[in-house]
C-alpha positions in Angstrom: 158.4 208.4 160.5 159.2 206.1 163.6 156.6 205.5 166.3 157.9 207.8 168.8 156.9 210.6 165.8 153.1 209.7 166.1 151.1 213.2 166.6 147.3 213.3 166.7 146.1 216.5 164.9 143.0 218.4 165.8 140.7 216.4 162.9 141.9 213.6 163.5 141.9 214.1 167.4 138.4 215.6 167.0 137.1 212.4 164.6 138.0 210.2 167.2 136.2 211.7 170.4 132.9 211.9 167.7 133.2 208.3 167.3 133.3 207.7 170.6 130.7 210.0 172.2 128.1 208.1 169.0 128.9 205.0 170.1 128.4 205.6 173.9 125.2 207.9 173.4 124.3 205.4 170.2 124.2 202.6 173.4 122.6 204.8 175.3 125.0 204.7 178.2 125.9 208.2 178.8 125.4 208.0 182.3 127.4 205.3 183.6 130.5 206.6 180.9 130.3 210.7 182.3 130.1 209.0 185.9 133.3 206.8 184.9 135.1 209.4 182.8 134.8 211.6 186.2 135.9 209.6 188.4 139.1 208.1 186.2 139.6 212.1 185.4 143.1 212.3 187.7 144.6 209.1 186.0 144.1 210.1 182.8 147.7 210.5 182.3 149.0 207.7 184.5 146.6 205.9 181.4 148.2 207.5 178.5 151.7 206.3 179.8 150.6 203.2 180.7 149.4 202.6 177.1 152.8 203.5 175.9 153.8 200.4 178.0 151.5 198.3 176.5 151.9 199.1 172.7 153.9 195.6 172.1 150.7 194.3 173.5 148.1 196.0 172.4 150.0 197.1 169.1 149.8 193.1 168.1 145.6 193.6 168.1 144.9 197.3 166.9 148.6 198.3 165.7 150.9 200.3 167.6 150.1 203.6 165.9 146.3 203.8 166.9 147.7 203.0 170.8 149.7 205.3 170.6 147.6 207.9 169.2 145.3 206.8 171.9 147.9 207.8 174.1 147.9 211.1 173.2 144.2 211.4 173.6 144.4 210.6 177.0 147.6 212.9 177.7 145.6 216.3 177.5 143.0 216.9 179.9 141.2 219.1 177.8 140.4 216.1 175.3 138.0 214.6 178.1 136.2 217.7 178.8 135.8 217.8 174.4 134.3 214.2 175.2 132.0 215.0 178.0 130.7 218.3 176.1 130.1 216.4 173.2 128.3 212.7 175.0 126.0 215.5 176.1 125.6 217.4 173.3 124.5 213.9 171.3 122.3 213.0 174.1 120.5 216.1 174.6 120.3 215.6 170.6 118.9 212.3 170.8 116.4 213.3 173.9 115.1 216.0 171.6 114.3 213.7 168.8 112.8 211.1 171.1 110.7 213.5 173.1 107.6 213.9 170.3 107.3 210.6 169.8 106.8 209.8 173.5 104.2 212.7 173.5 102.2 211.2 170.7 102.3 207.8 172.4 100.6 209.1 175.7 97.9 210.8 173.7 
């Protein structure tokens, strides 16, 4: 399989947006990532080709297949709604967790 051949199916595709929502909720910078994902949200494809461009680059530090499976992450629109729904869904999650043990420390 050459480069050009590199797909990103659903689990896969699906594995990766989960690993990135944790590790922006796990920061606890959902806000300033939703408010940055929005307003990049018309040059998500410009992005995608532009990492096509760059895979000698970037290919040399995380190898060329994971760049350009990135790439087609950032090619379907859809894929950044999946990641907004599911930064929230962590966060609101995460809020729920945190919410009894604030109660119990203003007692």
């Amino acid at each position: 399989m050459s480069l050009v051949d590199v797909s990103l199916p659903e689990a896969e595709r699906d594995a990766w947006l989960e690993t990135i929502a944790g590790q922006i909720v796990g920061r606890r910078l959902e806000v300033p990532a939703i408010l940055a994902l929005e307003m990049h949200r018309p040059l998500m494809f410009l992005s995608s080709q532009a990492l096509v461009v760059a895979v000698p680059f970037l290919g040399a530090l995380v190898g060329p297949r994971n760049v350009l499976k990135c790439s087609r992450l950032l090619e379907d629109r859809a894929n950044l709604d999946r990641l907004l729904n599911r930064i929230e869904e962590l966060a609101t999650a995460r809020d729920g967790r945190d919410a009894p043990a604030q109660e119990a420390s203003d007692e």
